[in-house]
PQR file with spaces between the fields and no chain letter, atoms N, CA, C, O and H, PARSE charges and radii, in Angstrom:
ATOM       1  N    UNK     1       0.849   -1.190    0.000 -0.4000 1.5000
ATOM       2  CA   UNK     1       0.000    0.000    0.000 -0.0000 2.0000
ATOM       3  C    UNK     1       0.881    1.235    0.000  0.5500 1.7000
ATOM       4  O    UNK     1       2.006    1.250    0.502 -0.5500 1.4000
ATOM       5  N    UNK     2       0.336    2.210   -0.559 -0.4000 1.5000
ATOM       6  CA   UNK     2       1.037    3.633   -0.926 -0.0000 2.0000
ATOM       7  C    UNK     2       0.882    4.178    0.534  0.5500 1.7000
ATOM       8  O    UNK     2       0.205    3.674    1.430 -0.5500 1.4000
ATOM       9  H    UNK     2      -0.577    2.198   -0.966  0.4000 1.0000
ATOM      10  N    UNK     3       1.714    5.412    0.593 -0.4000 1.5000
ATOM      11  CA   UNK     3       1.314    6.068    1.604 -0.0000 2.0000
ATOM      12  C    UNK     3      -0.222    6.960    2.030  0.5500 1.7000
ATOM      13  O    UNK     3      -1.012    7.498    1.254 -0.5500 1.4000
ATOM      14  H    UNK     3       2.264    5.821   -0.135  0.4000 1.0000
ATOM      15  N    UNK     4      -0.269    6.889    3.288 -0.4000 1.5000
ATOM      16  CA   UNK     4      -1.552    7.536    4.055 -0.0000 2.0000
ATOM      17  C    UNK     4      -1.395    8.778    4.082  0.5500 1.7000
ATOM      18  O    UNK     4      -0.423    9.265    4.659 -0.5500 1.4000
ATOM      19  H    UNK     4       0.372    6.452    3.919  0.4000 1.0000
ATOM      20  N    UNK     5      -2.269    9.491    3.499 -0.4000 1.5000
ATOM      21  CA   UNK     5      -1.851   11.101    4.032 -0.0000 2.0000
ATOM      22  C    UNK     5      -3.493   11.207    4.710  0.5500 1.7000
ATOM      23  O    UNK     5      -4.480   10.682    4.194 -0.5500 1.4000
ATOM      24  H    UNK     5      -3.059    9.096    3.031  0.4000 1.0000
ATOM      25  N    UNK     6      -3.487   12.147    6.180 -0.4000 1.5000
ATOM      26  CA   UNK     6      -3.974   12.420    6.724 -0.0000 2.0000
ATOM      27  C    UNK     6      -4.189   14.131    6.777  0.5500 1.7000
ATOM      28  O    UNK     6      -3.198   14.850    6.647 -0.5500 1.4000
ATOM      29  H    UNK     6      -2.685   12.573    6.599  0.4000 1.0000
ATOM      30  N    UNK     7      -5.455   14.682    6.964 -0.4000 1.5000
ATOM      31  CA   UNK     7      -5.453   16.040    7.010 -0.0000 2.0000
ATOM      32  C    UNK     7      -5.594   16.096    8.541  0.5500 1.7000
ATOM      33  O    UNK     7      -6.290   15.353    9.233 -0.5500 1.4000
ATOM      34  H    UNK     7      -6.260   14.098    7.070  0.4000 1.0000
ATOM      35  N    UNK     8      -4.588   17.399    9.062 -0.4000 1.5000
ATOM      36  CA   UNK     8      -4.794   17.789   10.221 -0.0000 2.0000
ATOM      37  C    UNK     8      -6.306   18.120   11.330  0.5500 1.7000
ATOM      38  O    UNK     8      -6.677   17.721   12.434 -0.5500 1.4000
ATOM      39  H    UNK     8      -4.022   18.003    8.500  0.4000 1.0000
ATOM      40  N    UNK     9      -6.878   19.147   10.187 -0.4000 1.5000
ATOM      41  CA   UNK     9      -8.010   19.525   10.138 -0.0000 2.0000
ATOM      42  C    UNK     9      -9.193   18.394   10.246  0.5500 1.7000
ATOM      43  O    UNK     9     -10.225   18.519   10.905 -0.5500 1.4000
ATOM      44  H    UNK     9      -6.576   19.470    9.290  0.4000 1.0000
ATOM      45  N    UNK    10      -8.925   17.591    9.683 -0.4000 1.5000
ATOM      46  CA   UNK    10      -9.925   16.409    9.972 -0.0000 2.0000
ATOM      47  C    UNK    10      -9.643   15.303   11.380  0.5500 1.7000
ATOM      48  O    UNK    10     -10.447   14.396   11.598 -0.5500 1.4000
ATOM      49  H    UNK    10      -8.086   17.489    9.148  0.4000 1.0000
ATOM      50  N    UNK    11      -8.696   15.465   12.065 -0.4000 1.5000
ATOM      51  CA   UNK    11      -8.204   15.075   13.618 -0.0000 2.0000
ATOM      52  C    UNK    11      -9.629   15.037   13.903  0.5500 1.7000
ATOM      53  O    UNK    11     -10.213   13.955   13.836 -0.5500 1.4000
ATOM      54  H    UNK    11      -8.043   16.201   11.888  0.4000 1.0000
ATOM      55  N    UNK    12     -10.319   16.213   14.247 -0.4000 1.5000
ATOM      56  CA   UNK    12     -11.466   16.149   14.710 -0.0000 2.0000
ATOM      57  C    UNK    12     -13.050   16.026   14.687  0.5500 1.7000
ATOM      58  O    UNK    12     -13.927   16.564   15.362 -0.5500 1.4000
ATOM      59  H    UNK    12      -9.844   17.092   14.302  0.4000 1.0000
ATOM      60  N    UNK    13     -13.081   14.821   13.324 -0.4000 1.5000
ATOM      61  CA   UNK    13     -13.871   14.154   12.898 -0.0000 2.0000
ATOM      62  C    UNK    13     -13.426   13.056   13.109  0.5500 1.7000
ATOM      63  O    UNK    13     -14.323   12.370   12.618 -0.5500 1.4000
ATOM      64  H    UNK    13     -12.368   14.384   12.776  0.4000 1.0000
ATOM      65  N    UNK    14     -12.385   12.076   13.638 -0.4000 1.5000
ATOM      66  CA   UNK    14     -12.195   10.609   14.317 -0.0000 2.0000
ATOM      67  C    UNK    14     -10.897   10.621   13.800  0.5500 1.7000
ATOM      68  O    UNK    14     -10.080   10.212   14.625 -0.5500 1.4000
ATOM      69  H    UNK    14     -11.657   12.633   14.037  0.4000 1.0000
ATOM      70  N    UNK    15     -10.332   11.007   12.527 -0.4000 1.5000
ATOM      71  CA   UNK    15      -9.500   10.231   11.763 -0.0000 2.0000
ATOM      72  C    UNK    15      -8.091   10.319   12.655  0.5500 1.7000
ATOM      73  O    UNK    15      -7.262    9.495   12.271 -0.5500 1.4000
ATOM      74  H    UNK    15     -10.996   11.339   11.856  0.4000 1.0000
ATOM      75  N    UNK    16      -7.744   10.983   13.543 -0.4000 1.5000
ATOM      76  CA   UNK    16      -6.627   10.908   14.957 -0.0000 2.0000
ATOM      77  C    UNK    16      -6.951    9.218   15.304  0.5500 1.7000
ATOM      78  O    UNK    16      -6.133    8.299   15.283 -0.5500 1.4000
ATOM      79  H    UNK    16      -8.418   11.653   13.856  0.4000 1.0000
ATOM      80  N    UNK    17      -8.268    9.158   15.590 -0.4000 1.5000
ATOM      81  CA   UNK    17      -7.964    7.241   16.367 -0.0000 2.0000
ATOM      82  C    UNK    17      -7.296    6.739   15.000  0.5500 1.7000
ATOM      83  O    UNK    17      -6.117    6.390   14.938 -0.5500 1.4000
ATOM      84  H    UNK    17      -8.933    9.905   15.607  0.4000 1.0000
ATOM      85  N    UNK    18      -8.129    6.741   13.971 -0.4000 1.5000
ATOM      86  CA   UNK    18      -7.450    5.518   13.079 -0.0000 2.0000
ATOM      87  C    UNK    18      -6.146    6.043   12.871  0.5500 1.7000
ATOM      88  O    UNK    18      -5.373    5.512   13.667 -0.5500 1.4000
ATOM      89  H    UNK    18      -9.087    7.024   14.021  0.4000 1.0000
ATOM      90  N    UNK    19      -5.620    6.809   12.183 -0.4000 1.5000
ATOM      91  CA   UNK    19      -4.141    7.212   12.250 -0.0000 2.0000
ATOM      92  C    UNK    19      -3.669    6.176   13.394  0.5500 1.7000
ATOM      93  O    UNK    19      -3.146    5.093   13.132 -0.5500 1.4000
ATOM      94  H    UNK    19      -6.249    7.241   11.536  0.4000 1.0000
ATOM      95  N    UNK    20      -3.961    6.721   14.890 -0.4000 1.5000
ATOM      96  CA   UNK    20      -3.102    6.027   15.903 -0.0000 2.0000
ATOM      97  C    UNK    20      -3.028    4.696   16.318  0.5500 1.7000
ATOM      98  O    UNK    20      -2.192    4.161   17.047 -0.5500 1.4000
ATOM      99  H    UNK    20      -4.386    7.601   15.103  0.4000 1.0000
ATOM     100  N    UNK    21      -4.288    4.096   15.606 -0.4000 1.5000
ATOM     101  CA   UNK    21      -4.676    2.455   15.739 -0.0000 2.0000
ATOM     102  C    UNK    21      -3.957    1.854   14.705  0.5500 1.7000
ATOM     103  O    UNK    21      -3.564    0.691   14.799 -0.5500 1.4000
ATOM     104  H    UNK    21      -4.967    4.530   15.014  0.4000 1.0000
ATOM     105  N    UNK    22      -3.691    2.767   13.429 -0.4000 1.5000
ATOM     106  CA   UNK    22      -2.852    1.946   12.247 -0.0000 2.0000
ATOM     107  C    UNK    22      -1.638    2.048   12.845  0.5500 1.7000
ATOM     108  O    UNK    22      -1.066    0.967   12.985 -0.5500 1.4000
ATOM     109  H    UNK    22      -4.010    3.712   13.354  0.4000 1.0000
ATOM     110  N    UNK    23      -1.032    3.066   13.265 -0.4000 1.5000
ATOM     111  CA   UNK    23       0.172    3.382   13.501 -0.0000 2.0000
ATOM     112  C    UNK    23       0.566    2.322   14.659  0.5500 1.7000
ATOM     113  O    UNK    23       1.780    2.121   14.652 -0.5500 1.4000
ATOM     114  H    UNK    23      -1.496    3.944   13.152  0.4000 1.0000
ATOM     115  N    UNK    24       0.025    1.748   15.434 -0.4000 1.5000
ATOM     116  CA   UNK    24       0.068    0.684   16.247 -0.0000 2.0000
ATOM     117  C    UNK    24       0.301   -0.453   15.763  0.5500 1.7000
ATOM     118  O    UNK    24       1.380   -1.041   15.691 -0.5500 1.4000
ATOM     119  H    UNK    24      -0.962    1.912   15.440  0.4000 1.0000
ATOM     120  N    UNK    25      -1.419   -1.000   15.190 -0.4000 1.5000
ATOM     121  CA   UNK    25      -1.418   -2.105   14.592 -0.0000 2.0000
ATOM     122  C    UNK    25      -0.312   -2.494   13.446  0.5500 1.7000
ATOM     123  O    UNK    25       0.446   -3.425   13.721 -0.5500 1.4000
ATOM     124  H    UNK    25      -2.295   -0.523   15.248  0.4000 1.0000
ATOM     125  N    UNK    26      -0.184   -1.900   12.295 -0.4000 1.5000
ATOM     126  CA   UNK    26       0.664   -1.841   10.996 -0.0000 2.0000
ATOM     127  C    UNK    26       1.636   -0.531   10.880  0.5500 1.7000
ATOM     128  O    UNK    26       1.578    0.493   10.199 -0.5500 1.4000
ATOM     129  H    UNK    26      -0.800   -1.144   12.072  0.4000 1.0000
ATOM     130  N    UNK    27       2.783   -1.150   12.095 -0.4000 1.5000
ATOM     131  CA   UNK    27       3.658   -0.054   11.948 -0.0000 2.0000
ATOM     132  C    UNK    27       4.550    0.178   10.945  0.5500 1.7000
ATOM     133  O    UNK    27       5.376    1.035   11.262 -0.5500 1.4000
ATOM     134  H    UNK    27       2.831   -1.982   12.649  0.4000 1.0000
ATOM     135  N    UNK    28       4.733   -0.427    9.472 -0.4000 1.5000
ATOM     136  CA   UNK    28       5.309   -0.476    8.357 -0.0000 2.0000
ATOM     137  C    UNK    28       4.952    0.272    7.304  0.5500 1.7000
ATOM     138  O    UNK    28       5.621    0.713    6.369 -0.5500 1.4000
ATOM     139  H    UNK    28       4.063   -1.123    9.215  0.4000 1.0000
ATOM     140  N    UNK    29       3.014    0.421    7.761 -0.4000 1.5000
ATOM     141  CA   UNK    29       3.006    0.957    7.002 -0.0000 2.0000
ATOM     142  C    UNK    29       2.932    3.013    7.178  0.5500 1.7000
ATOM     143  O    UNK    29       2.502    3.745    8.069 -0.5500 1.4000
ATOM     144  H    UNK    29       2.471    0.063    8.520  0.4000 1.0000
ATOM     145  N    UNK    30       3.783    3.359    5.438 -0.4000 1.5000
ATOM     146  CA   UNK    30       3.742    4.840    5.799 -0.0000 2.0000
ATOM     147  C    UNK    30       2.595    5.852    6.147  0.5500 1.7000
ATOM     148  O    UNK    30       1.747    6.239    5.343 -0.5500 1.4000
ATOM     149  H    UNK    30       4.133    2.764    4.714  0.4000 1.0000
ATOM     150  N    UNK    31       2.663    6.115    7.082 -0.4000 1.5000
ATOM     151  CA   UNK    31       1.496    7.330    7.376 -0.0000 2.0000
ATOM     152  C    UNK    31       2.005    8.840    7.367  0.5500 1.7000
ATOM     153  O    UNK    31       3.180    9.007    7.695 -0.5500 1.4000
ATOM     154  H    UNK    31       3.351    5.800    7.736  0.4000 1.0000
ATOM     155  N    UNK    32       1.092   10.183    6.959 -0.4000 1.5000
ATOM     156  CA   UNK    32       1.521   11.099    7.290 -0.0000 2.0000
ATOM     157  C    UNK    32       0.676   12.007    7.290  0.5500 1.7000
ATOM     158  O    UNK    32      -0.165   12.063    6.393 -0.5500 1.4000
ATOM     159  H    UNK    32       0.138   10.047    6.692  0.4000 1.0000
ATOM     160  N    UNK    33       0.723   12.966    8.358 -0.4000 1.5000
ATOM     161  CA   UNK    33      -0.100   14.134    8.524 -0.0000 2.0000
ATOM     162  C    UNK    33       0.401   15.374    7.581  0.5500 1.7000
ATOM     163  O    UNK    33       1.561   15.587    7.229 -0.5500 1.4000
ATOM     164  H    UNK    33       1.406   12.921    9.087  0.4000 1.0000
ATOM     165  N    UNK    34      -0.654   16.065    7.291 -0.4000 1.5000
ATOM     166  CA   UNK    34      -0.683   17.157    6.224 -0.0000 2.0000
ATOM     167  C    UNK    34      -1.641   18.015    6.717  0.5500 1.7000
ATOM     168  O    UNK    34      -2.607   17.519    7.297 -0.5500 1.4000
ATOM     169  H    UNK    34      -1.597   15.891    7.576  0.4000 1.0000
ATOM     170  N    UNK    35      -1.531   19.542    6.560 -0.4000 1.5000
ATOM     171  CA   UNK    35      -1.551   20.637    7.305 -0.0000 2.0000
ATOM     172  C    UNK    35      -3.683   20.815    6.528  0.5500 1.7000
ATOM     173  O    UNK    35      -4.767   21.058    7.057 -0.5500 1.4000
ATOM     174  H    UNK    35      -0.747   19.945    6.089  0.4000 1.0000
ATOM     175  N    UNK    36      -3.210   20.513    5.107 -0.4000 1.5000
ATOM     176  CA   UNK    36      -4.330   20.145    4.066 -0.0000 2.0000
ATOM     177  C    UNK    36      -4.756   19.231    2.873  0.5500 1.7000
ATOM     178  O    UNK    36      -4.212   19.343    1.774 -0.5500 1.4000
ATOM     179  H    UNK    36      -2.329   20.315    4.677  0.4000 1.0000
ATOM     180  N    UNK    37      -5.321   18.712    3.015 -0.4000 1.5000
ATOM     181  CA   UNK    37      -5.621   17.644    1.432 -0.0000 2.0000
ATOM     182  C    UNK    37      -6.044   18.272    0.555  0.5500 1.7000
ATOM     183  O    UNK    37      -5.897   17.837   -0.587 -0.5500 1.4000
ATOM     184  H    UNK    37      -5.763   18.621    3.908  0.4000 1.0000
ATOM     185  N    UNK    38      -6.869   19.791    0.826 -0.4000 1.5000
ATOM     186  CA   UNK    38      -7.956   20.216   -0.828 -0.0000 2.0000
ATOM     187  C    UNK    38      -9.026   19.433   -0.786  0.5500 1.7000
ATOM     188  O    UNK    38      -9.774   19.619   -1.746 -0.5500 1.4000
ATOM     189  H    UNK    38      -6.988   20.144    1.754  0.4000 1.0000
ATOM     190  N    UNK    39      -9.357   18.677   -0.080 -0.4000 1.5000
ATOM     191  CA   UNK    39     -10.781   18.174    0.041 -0.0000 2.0000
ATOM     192  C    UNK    39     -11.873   18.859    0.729  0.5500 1.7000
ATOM     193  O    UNK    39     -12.781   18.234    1.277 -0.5500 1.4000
ATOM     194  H    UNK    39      -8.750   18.526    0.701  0.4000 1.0000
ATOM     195  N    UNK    40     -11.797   20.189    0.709 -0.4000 1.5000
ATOM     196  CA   UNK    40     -12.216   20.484    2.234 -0.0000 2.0000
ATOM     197  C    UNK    40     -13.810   20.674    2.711  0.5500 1.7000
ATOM     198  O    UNK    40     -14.181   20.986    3.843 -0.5500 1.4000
ATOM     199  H    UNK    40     -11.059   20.697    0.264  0.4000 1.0000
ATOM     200  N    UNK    41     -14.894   20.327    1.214 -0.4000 1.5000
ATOM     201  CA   UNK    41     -16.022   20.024    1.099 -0.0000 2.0000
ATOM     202  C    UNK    41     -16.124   18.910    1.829  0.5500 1.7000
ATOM     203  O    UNK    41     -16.806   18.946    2.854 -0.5500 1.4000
ATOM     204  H    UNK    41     -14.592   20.075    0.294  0.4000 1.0000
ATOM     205  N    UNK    42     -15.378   17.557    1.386 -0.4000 1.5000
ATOM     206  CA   UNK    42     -15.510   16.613    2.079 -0.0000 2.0000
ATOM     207  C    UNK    42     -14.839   16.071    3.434  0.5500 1.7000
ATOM     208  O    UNK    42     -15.062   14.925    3.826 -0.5500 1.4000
ATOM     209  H    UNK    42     -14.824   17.527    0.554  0.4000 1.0000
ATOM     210  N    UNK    43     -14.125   16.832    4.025 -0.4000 1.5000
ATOM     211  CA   UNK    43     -13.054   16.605    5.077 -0.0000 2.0000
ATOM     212  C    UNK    43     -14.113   17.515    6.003  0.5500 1.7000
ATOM     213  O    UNK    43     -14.025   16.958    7.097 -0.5500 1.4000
ATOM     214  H    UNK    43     -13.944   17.763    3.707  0.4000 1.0000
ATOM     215  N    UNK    44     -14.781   18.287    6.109 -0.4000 1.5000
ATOM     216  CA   UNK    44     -15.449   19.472    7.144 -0.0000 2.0000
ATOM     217  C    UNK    44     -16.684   18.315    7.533  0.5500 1.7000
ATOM     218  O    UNK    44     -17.251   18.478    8.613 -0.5500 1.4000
ATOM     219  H    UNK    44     -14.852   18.740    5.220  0.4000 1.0000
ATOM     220  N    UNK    45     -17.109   17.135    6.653 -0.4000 1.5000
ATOM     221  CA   UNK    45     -18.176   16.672    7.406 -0.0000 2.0000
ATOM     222  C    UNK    45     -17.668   15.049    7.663  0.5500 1.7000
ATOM     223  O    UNK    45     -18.516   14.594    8.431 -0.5500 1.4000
ATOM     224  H    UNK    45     -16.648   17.002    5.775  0.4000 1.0000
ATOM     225  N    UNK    46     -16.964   14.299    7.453 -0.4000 1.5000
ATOM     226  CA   UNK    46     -16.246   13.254    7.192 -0.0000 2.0000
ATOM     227  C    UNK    46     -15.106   12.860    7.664  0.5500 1.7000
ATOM     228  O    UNK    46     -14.245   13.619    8.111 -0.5500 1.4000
ATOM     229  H    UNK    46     -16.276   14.670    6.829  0.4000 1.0000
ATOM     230  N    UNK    47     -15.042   11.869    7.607 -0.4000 1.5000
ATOM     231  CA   UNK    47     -13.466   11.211    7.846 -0.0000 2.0000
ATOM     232  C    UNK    47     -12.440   10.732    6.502  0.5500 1.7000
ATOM     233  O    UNK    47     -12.551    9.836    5.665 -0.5500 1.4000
ATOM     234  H    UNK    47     -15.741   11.253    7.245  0.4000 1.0000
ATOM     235  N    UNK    48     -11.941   11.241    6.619 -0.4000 1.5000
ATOM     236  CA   UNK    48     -10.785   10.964    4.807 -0.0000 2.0000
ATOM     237  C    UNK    48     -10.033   11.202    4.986  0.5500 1.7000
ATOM     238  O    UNK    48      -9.607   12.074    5.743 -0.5500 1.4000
ATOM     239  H    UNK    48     -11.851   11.969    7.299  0.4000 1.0000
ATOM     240  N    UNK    49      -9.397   10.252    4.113 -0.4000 1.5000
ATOM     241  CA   UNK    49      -7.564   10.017    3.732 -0.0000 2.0000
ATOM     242  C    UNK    49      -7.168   10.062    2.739  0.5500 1.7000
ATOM     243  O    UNK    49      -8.021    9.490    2.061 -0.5500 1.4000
ATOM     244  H    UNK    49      -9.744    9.544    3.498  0.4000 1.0000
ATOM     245  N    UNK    50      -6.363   10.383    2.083 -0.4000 1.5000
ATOM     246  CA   UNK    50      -5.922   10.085    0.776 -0.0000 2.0000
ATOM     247  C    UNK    50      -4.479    8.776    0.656  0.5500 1.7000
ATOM     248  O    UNK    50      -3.614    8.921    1.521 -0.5500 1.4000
ATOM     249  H    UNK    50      -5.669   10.847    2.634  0.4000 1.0000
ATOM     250  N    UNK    51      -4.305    7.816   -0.165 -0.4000 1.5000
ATOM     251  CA   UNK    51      -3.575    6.995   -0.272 -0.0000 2.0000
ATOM     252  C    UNK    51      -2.862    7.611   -1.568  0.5500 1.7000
ATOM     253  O    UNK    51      -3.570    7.839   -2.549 -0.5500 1.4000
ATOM     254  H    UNK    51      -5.007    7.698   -0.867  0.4000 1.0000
ATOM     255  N    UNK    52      -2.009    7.785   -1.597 -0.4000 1.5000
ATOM     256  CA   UNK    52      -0.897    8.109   -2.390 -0.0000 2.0000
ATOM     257  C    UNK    52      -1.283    9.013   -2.748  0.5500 1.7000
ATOM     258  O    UNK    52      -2.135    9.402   -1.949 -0.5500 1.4000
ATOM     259  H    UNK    52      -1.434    7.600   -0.800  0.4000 1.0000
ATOM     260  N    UNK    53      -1.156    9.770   -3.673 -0.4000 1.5000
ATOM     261  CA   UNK    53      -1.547   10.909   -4.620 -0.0000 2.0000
ATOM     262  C    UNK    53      -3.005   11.441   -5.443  0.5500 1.7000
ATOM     263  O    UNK    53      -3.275   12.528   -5.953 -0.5500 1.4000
ATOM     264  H    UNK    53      -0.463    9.454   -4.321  0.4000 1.0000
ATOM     265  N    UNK    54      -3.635   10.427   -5.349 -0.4000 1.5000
ATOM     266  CA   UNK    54      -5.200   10.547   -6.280 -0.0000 2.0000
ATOM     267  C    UNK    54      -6.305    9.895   -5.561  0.5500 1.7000
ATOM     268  O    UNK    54      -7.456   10.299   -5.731 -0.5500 1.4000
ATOM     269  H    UNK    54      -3.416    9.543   -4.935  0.4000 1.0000
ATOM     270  N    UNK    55      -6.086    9.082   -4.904 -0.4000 1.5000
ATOM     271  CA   UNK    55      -7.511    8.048   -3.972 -0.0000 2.0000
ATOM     272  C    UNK    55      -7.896    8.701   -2.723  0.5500 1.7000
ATOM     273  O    UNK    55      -7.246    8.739   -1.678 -0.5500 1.4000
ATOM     274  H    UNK    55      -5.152    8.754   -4.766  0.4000 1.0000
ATOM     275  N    UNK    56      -9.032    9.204   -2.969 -0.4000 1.5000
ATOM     276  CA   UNK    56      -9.352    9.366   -1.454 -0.0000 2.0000
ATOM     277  C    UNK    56     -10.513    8.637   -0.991  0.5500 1.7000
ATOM     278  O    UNK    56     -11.376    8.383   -1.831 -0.5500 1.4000
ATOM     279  H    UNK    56      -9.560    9.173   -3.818  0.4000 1.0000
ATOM     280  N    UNK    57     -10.698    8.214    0.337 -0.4000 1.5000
ATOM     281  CA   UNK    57     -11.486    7.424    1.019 -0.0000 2.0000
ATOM     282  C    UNK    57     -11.975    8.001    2.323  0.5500 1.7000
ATOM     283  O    UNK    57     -11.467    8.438    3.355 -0.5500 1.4000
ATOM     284  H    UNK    57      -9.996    8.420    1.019  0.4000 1.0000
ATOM     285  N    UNK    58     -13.249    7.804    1.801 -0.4000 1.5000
ATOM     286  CA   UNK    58     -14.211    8.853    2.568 -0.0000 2.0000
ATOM     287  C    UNK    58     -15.140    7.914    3.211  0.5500 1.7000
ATOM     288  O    UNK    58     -15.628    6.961    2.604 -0.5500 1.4000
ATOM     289  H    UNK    58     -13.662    7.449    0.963  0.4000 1.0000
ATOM     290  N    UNK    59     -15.408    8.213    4.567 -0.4000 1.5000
ATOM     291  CA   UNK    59     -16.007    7.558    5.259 -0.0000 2.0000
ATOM     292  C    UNK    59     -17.529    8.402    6.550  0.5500 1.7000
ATOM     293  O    UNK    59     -17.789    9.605    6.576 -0.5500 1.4000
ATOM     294  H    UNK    59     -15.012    8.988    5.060  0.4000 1.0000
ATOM     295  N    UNK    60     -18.051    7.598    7.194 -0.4000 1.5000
ATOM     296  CA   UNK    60     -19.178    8.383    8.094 -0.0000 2.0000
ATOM     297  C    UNK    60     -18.361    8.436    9.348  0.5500 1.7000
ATOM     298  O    UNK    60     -18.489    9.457   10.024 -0.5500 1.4000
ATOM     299  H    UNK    60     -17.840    6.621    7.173  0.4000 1.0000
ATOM     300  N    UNK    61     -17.750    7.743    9.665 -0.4000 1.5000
ATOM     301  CA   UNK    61     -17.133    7.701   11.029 -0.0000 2.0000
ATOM     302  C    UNK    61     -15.995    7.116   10.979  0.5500 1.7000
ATOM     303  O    UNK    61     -15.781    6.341   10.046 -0.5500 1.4000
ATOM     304  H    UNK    61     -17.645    6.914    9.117  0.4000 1.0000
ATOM     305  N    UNK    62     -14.995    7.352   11.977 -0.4000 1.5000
ATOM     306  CA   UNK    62     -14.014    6.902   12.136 -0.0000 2.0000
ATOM     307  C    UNK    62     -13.719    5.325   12.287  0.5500 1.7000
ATOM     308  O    UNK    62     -12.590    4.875   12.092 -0.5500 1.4000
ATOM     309  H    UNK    62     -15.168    7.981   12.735  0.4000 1.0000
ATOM     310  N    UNK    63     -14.585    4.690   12.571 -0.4000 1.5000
ATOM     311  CA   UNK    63     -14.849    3.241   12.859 -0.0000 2.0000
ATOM     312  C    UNK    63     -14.769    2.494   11.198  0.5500 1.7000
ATOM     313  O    UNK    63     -13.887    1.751   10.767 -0.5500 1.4000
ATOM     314  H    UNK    63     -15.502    5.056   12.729  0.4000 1.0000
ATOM     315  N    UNK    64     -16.097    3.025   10.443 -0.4000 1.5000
ATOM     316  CA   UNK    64     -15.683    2.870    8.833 -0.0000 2.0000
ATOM     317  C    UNK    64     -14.169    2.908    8.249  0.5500 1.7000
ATOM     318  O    UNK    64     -13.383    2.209    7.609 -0.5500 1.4000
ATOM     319  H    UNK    64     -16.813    3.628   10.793  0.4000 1.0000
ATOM     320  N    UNK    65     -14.262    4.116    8.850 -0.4000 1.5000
ATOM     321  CA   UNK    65     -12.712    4.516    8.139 -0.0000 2.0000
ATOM     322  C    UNK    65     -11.544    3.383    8.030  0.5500 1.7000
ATOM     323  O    UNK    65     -10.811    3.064    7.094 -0.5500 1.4000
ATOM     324  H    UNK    65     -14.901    4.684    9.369  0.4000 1.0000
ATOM     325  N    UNK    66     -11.675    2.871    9.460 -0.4000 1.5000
ATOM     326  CA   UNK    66     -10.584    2.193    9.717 -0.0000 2.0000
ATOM     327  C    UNK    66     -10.871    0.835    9.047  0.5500 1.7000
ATOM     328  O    UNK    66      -9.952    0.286    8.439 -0.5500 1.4000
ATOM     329  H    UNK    66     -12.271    3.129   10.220  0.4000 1.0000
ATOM     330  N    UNK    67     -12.355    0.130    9.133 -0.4000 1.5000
ATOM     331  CA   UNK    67     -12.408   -1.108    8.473 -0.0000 2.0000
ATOM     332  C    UNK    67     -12.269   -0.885    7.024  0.5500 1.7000
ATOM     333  O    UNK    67     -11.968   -1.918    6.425 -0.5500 1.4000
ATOM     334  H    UNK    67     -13.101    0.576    9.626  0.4000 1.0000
ATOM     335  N    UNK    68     -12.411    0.258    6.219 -0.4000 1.5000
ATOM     336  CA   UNK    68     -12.121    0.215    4.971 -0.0000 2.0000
ATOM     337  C    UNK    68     -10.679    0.083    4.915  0.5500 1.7000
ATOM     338  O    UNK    68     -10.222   -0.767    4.151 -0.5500 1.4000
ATOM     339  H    UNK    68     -12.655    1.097    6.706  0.4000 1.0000
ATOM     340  N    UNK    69      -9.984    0.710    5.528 -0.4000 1.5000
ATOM     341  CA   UNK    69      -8.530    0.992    5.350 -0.0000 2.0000
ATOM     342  C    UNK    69      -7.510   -0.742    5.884  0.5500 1.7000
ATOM     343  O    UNK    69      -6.495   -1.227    5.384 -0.5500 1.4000
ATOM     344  H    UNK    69     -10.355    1.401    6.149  0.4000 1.0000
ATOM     345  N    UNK    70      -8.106   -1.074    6.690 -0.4000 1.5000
ATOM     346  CA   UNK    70      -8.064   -2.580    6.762 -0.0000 2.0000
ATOM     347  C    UNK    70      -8.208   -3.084    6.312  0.5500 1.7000
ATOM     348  O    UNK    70      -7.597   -4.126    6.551 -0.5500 1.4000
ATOM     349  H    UNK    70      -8.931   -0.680    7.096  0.4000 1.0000
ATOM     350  N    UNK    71      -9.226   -3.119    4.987 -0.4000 1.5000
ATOM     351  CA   UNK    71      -9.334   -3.963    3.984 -0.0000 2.0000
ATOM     352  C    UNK    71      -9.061   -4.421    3.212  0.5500 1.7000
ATOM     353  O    UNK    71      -9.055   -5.556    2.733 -0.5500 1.4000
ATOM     354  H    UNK    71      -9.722   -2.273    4.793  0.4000 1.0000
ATOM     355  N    UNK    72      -8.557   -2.706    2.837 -0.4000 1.5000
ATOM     356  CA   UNK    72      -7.045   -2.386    1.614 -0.0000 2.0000
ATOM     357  C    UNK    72      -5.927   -3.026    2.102  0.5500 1.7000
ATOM     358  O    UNK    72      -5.337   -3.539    1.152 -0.5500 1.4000
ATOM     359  H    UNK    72      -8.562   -1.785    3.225  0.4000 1.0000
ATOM     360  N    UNK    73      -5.292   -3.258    3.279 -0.4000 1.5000
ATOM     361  CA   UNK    73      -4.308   -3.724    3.822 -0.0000 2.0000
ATOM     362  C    UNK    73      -4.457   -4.779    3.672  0.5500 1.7000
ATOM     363  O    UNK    73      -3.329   -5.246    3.516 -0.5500 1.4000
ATOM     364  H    UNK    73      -5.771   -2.841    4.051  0.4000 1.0000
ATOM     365  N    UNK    74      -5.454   -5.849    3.584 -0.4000 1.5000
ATOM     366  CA   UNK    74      -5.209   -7.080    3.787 -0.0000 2.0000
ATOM     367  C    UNK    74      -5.285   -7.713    5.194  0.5500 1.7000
ATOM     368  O    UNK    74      -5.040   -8.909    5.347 -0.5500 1.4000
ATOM     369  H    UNK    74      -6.371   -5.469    3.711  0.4000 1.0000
């Protein structure tokens, strides 16, 4: 899997747990916080990440978030 980019700004829609539960669970893989993604229609009501450069994955809650992102992992 490509790297995780995380928006700061979205910390406080859940995406802080999953960040810190991946970063636990699958410490190999790359994660990184970013100040902004440009999503910010969808990041103000949501939980999202972007995986490498073009995919983003948008979720209702942080709980989603993480089983999608688990999924991708394998």
């Amino acid at each position: 899997m490509k790297k995780i980019n995380y928006c700061c700004k979205n910390f406080k829609n859940g995406s802080k747990s999953v960040y810190k539960t991946l970063k636990s669970k699958f410490p190999d893989i790359k994660q990184k916080k970013k100040s902004c993604l440009g999503n910010c229609r969808l990041c103000s009501k949501q939980c999202i990440v972007r995986i490498g450069k073009t995919e983003v994955i948008v979720a209702p809650s942080a709980k989603v978030l993480y089983k999608q992102l688990k999924k991708r992992i394998g």
